[in-house]
GUNU-441262 format. One line per field, with one value per residue: residue number from 0; residue in three letters; x, y, z of N, C-alpha, C in turn. Coordinates in steps of 0.2 Angstrom, whole numbers. Each point is the difference from the previous one (the first is absolute). Layout:
BEGIN
pos	(NUM, ...) $
code	(Ala, ...) $
n_c1	(X, ...) $
n_c2	(Y, ...) $
n_c3	(Z, ...) $
ca_c1	(X, ...) $
ca_c2	(Y, ...) $
ca_c3	(Z, ...) $
c_c1	(X, ...) $
c_c2	(Y, ...) $
c_c3	(Z, ...) $
This chain:
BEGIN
pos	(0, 1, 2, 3, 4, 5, 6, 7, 8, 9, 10, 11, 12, 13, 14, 15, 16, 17, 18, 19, 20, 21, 22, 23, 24, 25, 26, 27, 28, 29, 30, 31, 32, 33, 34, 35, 36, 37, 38, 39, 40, 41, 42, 43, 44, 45, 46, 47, 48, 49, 50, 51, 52, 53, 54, 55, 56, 57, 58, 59, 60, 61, 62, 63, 64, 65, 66, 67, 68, 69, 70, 71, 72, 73, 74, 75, 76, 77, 78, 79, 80, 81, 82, 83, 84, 85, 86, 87, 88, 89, 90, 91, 92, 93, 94, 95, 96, 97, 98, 99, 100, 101, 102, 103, 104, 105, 106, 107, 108, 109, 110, 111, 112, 113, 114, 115, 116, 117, 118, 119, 120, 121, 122, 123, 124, 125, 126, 127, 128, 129, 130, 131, 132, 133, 134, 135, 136, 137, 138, 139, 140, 141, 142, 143, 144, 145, 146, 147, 148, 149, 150, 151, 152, 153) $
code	(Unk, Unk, Unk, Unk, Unk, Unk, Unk, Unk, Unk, Unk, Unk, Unk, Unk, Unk, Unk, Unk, Unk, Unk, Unk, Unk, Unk, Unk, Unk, Unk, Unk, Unk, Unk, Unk, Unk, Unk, Unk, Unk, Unk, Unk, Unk, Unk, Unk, Unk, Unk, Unk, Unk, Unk, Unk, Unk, Unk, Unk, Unk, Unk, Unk, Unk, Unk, Unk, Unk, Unk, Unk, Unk, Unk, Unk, Unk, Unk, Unk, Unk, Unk, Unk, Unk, Unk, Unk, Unk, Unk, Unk, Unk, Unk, Unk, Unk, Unk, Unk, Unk, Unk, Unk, Unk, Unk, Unk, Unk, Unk, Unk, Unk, Unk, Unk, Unk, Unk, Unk, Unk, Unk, Unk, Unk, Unk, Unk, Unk, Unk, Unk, Unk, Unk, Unk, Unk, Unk, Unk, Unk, Unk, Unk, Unk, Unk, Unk, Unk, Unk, Unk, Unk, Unk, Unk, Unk, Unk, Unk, Unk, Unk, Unk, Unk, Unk, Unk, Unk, Unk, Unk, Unk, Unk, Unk, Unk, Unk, Unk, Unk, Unk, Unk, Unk, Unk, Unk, Unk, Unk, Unk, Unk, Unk, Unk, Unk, Unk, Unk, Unk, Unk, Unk) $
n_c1	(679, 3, 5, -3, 6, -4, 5, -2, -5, 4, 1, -5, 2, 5, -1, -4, 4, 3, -5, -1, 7, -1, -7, 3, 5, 1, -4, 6, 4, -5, -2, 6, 2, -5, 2, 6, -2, -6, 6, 4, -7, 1, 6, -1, -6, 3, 5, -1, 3, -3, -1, 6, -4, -3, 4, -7, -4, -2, -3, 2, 3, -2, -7, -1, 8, -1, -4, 4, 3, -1, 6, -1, 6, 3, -4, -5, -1, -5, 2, -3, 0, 1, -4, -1, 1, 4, 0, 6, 0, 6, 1, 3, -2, 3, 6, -1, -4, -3, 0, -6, -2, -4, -3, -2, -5, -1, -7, -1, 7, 3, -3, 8, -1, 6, -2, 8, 5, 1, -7, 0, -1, -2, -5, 1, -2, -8, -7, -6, 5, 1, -3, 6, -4, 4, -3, 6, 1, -5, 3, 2, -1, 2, -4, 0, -4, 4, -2, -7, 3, -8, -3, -2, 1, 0) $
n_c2	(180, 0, -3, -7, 2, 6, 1, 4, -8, -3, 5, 5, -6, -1, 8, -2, -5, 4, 4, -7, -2, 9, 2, -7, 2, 6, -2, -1, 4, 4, -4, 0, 6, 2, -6, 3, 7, -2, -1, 5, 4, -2, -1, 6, -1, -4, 3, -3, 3, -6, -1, -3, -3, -1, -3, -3, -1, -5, 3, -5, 3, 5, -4, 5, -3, 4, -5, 0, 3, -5, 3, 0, 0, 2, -6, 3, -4, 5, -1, 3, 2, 4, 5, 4, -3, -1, -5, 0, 2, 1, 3, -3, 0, 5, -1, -2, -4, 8, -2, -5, 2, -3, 4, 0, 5, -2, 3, -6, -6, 5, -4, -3, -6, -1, -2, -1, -2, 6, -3, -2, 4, 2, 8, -1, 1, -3, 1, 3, -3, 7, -7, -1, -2, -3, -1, -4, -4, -2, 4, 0, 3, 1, 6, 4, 4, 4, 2, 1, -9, 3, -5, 6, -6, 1) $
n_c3	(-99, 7, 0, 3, -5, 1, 1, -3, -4, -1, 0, -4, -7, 3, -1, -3, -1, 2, -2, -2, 3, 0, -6, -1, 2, -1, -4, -4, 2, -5, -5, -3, -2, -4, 0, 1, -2, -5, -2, 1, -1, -4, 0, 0, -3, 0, 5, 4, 3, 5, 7, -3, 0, 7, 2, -2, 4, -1, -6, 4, 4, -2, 3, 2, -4, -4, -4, -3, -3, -6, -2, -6, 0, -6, -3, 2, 5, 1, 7, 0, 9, 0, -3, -4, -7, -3, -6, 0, -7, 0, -2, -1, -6, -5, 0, -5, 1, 3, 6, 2, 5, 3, 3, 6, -1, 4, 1, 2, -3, 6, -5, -3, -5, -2, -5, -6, -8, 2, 4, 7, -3, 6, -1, 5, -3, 0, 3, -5, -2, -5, -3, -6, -2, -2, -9, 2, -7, 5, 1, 6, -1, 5, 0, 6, -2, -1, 8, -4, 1, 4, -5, -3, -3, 5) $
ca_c1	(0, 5, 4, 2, 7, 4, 3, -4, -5, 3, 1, -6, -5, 6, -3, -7, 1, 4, -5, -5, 5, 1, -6, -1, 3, -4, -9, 2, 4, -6, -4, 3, -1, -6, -1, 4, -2, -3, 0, 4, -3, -6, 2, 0, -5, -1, 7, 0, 3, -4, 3, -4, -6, 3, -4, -2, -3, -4, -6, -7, 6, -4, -6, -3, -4, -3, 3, 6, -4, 2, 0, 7, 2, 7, 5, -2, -7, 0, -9, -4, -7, -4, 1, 0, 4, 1, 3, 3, 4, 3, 8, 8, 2, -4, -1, -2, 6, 4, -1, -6, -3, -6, -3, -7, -2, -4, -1, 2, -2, 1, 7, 0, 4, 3, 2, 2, 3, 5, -2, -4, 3, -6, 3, -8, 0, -4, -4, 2, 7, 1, 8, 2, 2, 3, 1, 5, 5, -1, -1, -6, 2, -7, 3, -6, 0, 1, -7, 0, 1, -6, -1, -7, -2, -3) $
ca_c2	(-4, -1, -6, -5, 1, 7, 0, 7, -3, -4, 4, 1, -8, 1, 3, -3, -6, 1, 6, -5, -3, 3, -3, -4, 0, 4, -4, -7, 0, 1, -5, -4, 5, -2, -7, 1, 6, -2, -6, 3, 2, -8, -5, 3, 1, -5, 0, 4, 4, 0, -6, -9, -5, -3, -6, -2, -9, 0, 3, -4, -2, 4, -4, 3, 6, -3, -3, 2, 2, -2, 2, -3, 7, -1, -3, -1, 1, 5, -2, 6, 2, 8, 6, 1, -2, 5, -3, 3, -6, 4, 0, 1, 5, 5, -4, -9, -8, -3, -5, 4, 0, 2, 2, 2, 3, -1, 7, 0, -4, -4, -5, -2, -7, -1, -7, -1, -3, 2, 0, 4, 6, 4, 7, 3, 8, 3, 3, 8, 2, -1, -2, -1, -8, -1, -7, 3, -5, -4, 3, 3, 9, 5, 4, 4, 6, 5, 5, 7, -3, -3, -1, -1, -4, -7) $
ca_c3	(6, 1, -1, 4, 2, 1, 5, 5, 2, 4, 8, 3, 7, 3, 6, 2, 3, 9, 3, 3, 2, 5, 5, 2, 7, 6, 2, 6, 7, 6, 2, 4, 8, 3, 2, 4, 5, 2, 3, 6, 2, 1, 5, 9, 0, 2, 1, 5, 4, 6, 2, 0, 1, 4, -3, 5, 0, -5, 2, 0, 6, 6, -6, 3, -5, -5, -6, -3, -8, -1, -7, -3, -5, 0, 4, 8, 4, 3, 6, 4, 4, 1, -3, -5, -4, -8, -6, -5, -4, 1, -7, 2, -5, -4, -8, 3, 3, 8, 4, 4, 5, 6, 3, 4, 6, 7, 5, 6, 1, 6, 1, -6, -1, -7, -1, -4, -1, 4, 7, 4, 6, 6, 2, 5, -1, 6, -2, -3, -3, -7, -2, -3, -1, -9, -2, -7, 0, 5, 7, 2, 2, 2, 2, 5, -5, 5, -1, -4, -6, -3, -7, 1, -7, 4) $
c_c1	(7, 1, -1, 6, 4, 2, -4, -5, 3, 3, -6, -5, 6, -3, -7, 1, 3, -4, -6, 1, 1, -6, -4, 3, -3, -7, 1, 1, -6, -4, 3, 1, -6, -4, 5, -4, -6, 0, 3, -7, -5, 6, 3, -7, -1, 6, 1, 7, 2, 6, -3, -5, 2, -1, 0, 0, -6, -7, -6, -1, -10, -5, -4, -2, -2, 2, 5, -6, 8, 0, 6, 2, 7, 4, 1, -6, 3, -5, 3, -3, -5, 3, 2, 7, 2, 6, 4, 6, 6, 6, 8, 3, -4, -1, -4, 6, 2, -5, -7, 2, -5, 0, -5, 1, -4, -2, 3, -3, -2, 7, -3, 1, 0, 3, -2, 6, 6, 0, -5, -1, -6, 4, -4, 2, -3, -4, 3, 6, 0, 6, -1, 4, 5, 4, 6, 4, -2, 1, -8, 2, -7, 4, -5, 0, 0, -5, 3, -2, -5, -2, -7, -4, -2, -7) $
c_c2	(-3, -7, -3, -1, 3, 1, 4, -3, -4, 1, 0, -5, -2, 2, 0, -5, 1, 4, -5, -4, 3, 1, -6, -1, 4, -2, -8, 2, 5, -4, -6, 4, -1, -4, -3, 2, -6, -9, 0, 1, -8, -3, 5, -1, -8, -2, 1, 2, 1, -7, -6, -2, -5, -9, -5, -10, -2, 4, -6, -1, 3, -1, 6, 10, 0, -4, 2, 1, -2, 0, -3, 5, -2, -6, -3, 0, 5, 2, 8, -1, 5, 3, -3, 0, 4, -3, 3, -6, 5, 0, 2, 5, 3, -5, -6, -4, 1, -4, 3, -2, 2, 5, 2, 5, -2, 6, -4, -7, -7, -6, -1, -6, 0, -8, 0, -5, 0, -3, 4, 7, 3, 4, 3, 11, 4, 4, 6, 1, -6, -2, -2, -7, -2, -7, 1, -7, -6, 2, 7, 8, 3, 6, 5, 5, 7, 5, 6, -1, -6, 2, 2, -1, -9, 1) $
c_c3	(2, -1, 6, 3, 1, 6, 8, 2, 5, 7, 2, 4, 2, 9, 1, 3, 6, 0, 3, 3, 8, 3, 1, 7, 2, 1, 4, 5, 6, 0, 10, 8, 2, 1, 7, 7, 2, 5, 7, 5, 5, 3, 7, 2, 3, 4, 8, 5, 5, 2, 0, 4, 6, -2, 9, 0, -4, 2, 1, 8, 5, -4, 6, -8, -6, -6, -4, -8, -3, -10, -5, -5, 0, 1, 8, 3, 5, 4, 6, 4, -4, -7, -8, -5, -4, -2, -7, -4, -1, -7, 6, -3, -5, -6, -2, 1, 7, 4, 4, 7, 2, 7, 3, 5, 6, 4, 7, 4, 5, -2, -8, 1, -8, 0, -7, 0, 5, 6, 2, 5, 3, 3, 3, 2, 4, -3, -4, -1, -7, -2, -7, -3, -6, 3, -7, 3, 3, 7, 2, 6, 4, 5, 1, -4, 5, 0, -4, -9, -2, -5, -1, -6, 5, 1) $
């Protein structure tokens, strides 16, 4: 039986120990691309592209259209004419500790009215144009989502 302190054992768990050392990073470092790749995909996926969002006078100004639908998320009440939502809690980064923002999609919502910590903002869009809403920091972003780049998970 060889000796605990022979030298030739000593090398041998010597390189065991970098041979586990070399596959711990490589399984680290896929794991990590692949959380990467996948987080790149979820924030284009809610990211739009398109030109800002006009902003308008308050949306209560014309009592001829309809109620405002009225929602809270993020930090904000978030009131719409027409068309349909889609809510997302977002990471800023791959790792943890980085920082959330919010985000919605809108199929098409005639006008928006945001009011949060920030203020008040109303962004009248206009019928059928998809826009893209985010909530990051206190402030408030909307931006008209460019034809072609319909989401069809609404």
């Amino acid at each position: 039986m060889p000796s605990p302190f022979d030298p030739a054992q000593k090398k041998l768990g010597a390189v065991s120990y970098v041979i586990m050392a070399v596959l711990a990073v490589v399984v680290l470092g896929g794991v990590y691309a692949m959380m990467s790749r996948s987080h790149a995909q979820e924030l284009a996926r809610w990211t739009s592209s398109g030109p800002p969002c006009p902003e308008g006078a308050s949306p209560y100004a014309d009592g001829a259209r309809p109620k405002m639908m009225t929602f809270d998320y993020g930090g904000a009440q978030i009131s719409r004419r027409i068309g349909h939502a889609d809510c997302a809690e977002l990471k800023d980064g791959v790792l943890p500790g980085g920082g959330l923002f919010h985000a919605c999609h809108f199929t098409g919502p005639d006008v928006l009215h945001v009011v949060n910590a920030g203020g008040e903002k109303t962004y009248r869009v206009g019928v059928g144009k998809p826009v893209t809403l985010t909530l990051r920091d206190g402030g408030v972003g909307c931006a008209i989502d460019p034809p072609g780049s319909h989401r069809a998970d609404f």
